[in-house]
C-alpha positions in Angstrom: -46.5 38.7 -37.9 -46.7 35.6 -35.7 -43.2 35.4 -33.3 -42.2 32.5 -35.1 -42.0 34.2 -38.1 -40.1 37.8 -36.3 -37.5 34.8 -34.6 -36.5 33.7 -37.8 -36.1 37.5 -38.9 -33.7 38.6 -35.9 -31.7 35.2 -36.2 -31.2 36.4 -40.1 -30.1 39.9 -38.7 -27.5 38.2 -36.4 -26.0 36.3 -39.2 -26.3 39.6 -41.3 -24.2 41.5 -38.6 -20.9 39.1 -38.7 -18.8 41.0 -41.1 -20.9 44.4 -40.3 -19.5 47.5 -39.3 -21.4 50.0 -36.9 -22.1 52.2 -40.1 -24.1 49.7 -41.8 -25.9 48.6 -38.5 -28.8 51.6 -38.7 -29.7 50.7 -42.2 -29.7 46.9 -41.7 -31.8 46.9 -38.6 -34.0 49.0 -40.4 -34.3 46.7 -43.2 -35.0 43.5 -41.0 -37.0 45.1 -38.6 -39.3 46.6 -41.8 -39.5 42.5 -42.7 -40.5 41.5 -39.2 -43.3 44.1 -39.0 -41.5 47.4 -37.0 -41.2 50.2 -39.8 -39.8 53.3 -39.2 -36.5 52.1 -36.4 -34.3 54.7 -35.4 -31.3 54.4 -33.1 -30.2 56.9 -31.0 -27.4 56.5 -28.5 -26.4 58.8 -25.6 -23.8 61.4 -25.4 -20.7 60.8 -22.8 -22.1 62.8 -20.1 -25.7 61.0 -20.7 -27.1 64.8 -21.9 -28.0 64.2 -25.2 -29.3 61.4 -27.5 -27.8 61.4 -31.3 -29.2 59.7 -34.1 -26.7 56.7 -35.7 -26.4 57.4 -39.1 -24.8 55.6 -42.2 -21.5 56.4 -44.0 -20.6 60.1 -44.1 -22.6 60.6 -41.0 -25.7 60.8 -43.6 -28.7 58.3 -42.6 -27.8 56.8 -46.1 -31.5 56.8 -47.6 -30.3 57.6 -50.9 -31.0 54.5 -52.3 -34.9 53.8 -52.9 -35.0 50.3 -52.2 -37.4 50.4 -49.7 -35.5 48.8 -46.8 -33.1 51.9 -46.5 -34.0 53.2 -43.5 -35.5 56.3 -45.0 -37.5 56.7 -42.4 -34.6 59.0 -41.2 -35.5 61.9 -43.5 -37.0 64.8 -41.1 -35.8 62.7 -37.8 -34.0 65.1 -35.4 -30.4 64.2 -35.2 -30.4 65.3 -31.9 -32.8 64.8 -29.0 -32.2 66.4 -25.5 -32.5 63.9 -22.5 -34.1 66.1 -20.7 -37.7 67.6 -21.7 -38.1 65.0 -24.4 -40.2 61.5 -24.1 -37.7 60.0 -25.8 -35.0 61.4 -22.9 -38.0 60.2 -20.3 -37.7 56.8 -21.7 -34.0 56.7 -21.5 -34.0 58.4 -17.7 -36.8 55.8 -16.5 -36.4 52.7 -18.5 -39.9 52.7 -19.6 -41.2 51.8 -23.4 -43.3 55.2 -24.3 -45.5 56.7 -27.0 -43.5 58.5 -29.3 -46.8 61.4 -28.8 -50.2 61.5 -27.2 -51.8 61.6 -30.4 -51.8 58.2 -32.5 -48.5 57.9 -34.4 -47.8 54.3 -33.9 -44.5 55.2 -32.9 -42.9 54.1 -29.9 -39.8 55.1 -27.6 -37.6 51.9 -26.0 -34.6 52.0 -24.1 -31.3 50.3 -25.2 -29.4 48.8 -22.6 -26.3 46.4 -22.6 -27.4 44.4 -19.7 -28.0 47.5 -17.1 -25.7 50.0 -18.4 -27.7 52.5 -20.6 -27.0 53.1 -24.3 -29.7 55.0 -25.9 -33.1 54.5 -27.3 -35.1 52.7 -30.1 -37.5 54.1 -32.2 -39.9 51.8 -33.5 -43.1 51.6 -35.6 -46.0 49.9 -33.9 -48.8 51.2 -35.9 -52.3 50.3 -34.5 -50.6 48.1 -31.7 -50.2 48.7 -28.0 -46.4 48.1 -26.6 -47.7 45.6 -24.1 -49.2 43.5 -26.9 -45.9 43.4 -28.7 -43.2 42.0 -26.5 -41.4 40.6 -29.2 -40.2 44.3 -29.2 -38.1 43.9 -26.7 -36.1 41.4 -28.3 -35.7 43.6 -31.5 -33.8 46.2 -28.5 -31.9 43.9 -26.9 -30.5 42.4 -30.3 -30.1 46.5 -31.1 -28.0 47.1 -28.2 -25.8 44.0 -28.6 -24.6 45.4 -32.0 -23.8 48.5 -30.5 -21.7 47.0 -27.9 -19.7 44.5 -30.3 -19.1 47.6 -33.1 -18.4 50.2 -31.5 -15.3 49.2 -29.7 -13.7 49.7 -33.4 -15.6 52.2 -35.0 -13.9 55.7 -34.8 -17.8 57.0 -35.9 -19.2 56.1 -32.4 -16.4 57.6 -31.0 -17.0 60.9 -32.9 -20.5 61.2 -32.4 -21.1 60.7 -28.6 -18.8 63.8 -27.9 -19.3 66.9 -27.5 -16.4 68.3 -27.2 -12.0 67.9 -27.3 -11.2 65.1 -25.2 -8.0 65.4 -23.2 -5.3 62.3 -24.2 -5.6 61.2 -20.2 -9.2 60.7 -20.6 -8.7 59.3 -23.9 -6.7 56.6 -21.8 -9.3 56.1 -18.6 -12.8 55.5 -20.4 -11.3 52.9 -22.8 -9.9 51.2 -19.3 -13.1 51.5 -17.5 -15.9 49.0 -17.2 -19.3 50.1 -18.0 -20.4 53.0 -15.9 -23.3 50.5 -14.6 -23.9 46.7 -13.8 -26.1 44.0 -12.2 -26.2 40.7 -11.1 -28.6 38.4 -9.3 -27.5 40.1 -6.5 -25.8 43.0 -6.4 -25.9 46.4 -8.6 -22.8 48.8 -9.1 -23.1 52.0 -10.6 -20.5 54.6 -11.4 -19.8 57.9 -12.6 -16.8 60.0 -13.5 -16.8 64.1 -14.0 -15.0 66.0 -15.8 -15.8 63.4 -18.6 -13.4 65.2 -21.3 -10.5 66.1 -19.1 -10.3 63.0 -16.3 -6.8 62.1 -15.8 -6.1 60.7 -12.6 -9.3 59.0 -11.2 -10.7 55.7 -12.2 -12.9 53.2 -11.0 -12.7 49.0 -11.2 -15.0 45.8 -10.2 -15.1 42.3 -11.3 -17.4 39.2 -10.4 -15.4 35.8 -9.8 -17.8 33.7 -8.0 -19.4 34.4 -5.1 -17.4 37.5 -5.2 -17.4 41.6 -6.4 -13.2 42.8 -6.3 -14.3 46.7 -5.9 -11.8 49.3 -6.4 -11.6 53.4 -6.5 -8.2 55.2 -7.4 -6.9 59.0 -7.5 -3.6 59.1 -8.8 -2.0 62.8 -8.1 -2.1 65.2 -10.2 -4.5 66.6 -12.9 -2.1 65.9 -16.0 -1.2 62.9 -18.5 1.1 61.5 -16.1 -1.9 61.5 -13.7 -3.6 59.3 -16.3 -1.1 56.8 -16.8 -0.3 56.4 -12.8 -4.2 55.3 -12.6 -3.9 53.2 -15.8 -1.1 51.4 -14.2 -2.5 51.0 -10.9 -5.3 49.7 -12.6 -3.5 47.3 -14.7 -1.9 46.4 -11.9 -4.9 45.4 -9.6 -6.5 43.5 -12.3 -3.3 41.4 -12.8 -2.2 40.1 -9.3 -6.3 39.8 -8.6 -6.6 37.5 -11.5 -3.5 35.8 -10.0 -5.1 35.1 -6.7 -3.7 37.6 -4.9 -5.5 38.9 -1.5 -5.9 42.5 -1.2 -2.9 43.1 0.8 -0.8 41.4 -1.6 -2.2 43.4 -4.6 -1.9 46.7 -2.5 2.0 45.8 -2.5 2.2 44.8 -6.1 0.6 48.5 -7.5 3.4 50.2 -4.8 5.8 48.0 -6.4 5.2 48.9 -9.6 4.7 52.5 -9.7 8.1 53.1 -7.5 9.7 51.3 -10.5 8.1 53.4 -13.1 8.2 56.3 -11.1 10.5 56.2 -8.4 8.3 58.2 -5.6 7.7 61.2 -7.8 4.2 59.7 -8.6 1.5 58.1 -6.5 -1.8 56.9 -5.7 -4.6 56.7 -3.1 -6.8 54.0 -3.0 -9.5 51.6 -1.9 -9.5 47.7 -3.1 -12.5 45.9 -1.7 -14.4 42.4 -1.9 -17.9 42.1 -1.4 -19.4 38.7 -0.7 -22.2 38.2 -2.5 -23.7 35.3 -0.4 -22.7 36.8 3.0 -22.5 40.6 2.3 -19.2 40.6 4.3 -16.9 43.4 2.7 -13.3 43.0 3.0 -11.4 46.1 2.4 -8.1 48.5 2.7 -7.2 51.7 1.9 -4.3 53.2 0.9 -4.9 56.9 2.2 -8.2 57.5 0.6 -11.6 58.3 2.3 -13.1 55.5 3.5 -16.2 54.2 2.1 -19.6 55.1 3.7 -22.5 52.8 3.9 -26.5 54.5 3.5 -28.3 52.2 5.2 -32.2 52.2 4.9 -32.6 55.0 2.9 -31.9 57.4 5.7 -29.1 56.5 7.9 -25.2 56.8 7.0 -22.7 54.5 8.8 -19.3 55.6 8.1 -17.0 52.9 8.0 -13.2 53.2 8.9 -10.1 51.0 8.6 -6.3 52.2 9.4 -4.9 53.3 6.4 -1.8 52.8 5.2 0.2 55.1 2.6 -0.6 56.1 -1.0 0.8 53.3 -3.7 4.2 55.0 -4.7 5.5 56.9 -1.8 7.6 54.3 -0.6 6.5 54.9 3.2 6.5 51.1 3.8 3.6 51.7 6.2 1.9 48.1 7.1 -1.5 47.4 5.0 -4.5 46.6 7.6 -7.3 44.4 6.0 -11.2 45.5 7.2 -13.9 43.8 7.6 -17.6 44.9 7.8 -20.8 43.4 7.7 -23.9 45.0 5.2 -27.2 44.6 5.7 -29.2 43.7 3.1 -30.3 46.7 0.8 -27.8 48.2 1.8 -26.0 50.9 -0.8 -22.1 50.9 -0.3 -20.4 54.8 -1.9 -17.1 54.8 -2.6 -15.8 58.8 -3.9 -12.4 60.5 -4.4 -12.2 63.8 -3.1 -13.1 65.7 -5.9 -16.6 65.2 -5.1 -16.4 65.9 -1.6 -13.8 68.7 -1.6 -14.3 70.6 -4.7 -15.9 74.4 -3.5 -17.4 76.5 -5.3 -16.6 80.5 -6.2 -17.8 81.1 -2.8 -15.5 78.9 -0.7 -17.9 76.5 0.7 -17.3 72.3 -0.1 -19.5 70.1 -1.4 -18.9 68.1 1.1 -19.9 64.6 2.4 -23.0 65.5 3.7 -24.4 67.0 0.6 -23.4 64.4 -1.9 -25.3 61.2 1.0 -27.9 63.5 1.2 -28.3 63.9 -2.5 -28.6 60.4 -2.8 -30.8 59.6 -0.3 -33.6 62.1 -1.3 -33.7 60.4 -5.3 -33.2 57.2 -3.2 -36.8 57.9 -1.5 -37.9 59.3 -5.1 -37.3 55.7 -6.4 -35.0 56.6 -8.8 -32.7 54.3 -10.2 -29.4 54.2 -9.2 -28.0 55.3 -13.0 -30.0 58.2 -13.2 -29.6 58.9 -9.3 -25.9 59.3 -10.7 -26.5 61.6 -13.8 -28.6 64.1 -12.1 -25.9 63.7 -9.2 -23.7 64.8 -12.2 -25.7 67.8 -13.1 -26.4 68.6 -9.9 -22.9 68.8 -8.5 -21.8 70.4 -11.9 -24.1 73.4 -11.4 -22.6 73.6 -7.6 -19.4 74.3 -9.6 -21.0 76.6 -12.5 -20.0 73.8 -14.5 -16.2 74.1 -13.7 -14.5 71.2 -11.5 -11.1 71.5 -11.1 -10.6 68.6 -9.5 -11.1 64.7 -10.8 -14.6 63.7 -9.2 -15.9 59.7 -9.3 -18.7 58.4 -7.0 -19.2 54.3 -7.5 -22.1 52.9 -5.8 -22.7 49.6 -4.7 -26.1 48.0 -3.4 -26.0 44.3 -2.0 -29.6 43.0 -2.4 -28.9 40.3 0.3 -27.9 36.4 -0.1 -31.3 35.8 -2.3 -31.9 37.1 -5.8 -33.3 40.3 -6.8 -36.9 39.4 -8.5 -37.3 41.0 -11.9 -39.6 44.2 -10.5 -37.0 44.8 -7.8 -34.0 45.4 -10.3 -36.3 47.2 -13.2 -37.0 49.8 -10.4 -33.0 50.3 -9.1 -31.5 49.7 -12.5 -34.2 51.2 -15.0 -35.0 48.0 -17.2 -37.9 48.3 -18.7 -41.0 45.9 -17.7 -40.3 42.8 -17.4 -42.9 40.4 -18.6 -41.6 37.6 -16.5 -43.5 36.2 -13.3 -41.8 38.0 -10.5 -39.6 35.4 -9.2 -36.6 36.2 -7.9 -33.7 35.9 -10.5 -31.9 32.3 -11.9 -28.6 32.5 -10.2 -25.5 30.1 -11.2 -25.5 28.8 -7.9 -29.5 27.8 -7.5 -30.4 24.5 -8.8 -31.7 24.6 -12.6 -35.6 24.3 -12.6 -37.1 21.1 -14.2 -37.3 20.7 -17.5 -41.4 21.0 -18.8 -42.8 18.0 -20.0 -42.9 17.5 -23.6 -40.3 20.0 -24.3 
């Protein structure tokens, strides 16, 4: 089919998906995709904790292949409904952000990532029978079309919910992944990635950023305690933040405003450490306070750590009135900015001994040099730090890292490698930015 003819197909599917839900989205996609030439489709999406893939199924949690229509998405019959990410291609493809053969043997099938811009969802299954991926780009757009459903239906679909966990979820963390922003992002010049552990029972940690401009507003809180209260001291501080930044408030100001309003909710009984930072994007100048929470740490060249340090004032909510000091530091381009709370630095194990700083940069730097990218740097941190524990943290743990790229764009190969996007087939020129000047428009067009 010629990609004319599949364009016209996927613009049907978005007019299809209006009044969808995220139950009917497996069999429709399966349907259009049959049309446009790409039998078989199966969706899986990841697990919380990014350990397991699950197939998206119809009403009832059945793949709904009952009826014999031919566009049902019966395909589904015999497909596991559950793939391991690790030791499976299809988990290879989600790790590396590569399109891969469903086999070695000739199956026609193929494995491609689903990603909401950089943050990882799951993986496509598609039928390319007698075709080679790389002849086939228009299969990419079939993905990205995927992923965008899953984004705008899940947010009210109680089945998503249900079928990426694996287990109880506590009512705190209930409350801090519906506040969070994806656990991974990228612009033309900067990329932020971000993980919290333990994913069922968070309460008091959470992580923030935002792109206004030229600029990232960076933040990292861990609100005391390991209870509900825990989680609604973060969610205010959060709240907070987001309000008197959209406002124009500096980071000083802001600091004051999350005091403010936790001593009013909370007297001093409840508080919060802290870091709120901006990161110019065109300068890599990082203005920052904190609030008594370990300072940020900078891994510079893939080998060298430059702690960074700034007074800090009190935790938001004790009332101490100590003055707020505002930082400023200067990155060098490629440079990878790690924020953490301390239950990734402090947390020991049933032997005694820490985690501790120098294990967690280390970490990073070795899959650094192993060119991994920066979201699956983060989930085998995860695992890594998890079997430290023997899979029992009993403190909140968060890591968000943050890599400015310098004052030009990232070119297409550069990000595919640090975010895992799968190849581009672009020229490798750096990125269109908002602020470059639009390229001419080609004769004729």
């Amino acid at each position: 089919m010629s990609t004319d003819a599949r364009t016209r197909v996927l613009g049907e599917l978005i007019t299809a998906s209006h009044l969808m839900t995220l139950e009917q989205v497996p069999r429709t996609v399966s349907a259009y995709a049959a049309r446009a030439g790409w039998p078989g489709v199966l969706i899986y999406v990841s697990d919380l904790q990014q350990d397991q893939l699950y197939l998206l199924t119809g009403p009832g949690g059945a793949s709904d292949d009952s009826d014999d229509s031919g566009d049902s998405g019966g395909e589904a019959e015999g497909a596991p409904a559950e793939l391991a990410v690790e030791g499976t291609v299809a988990g290879r493809a989600f790790q590396i952000g590569e399109v891969l053969p469903a086999s070695a043997s000739s199956t026609g099938q193929w494995w491609i990532p689903l990603l909401d811009g950089s943050e990882r969802l799951g993986v496509l299954r598609v039928g390319l029978p007698g075709a080679a991926v790389e002849a086939d780009a228009d299969v990419g757009a079939l993905a990205g079309l995927v992923a965008l459903l899953l984004v705008s239906k899940r947010g009210t679909s109680d089945s998503y919910g249900r079928l990426v966990r694996r287990r109880r979820m506590e009512v705190a963390a209930e409350m801090e992944w519906r506040l969070m922003p994806p656990r991974t992002f990228a612009a033309d010049r900067v990329l932020i990635s971000a993980i919290m552990e333990p994913a069922y029972e968070i309460s008091g940690d959470a992580f923030d950023y935002a792109v206004s401009g030229d600029t990232v507003h960076l933040s990292v809180f861990d609100a005391m305690g390991h209870d509900t209260a825990a989680g609604l001291t973060a969610n205010l501080a959060v709240a907070t933040c987001r309000k008197y930044r959209r406002q124009g408030a500096d980071l000083g100001q802001t600091a004051d405003r999350i005091e403010q309003t936790l001593t009013e909710q909370f007297g001093t009984s409840r508080y919060t450490t802290g870091i709120l930072a901006e990161l110019s994007m065109a300068t890599g100048t990082l203005s920052w306070t904190s609030r008594g929470h370990h300072p940020p740490v900078v891994i510079r060249g893939r080998r060298t750590i430059v702690p960074l340090a700034c007074p800090p004032a009190g935790p938001m909510g004790t009332g101490l009135g100590l003055p707020t000091t505002i930082c400023h530091d200067r990155l060098e381009p490629g440079d990878r900015l790690l924020f953490f709370t301390d239950g990734i630095t402090e947390a020991r194990n049933d032997r005694g001994e820490e985690f501790g700083l120098d294990r967690l940069t280390d970490f990073l730097i070795r899959h650094h040099a192993d060119d991994l990218s920066v979201p699956e740097t983060l989930r085998r941190l995860v695992r890594h730090h998890l079997d430290y524990h023997d899979g029992r943290l009993r403190d909140d743990a968060t890591v968000m890292l943050v890599e400015w790229h310098g004052p030009t764009p990232y070119s297409p190969s550069a990000l595919q490698e640090r975010v895992g996007l799968p190849p581009s087939i672009t020229p490798d020129d750096p990125l269109a930015t908002a602020w470059s000047t639009p390229p001419p428009t080609p004769a004729g067009s």
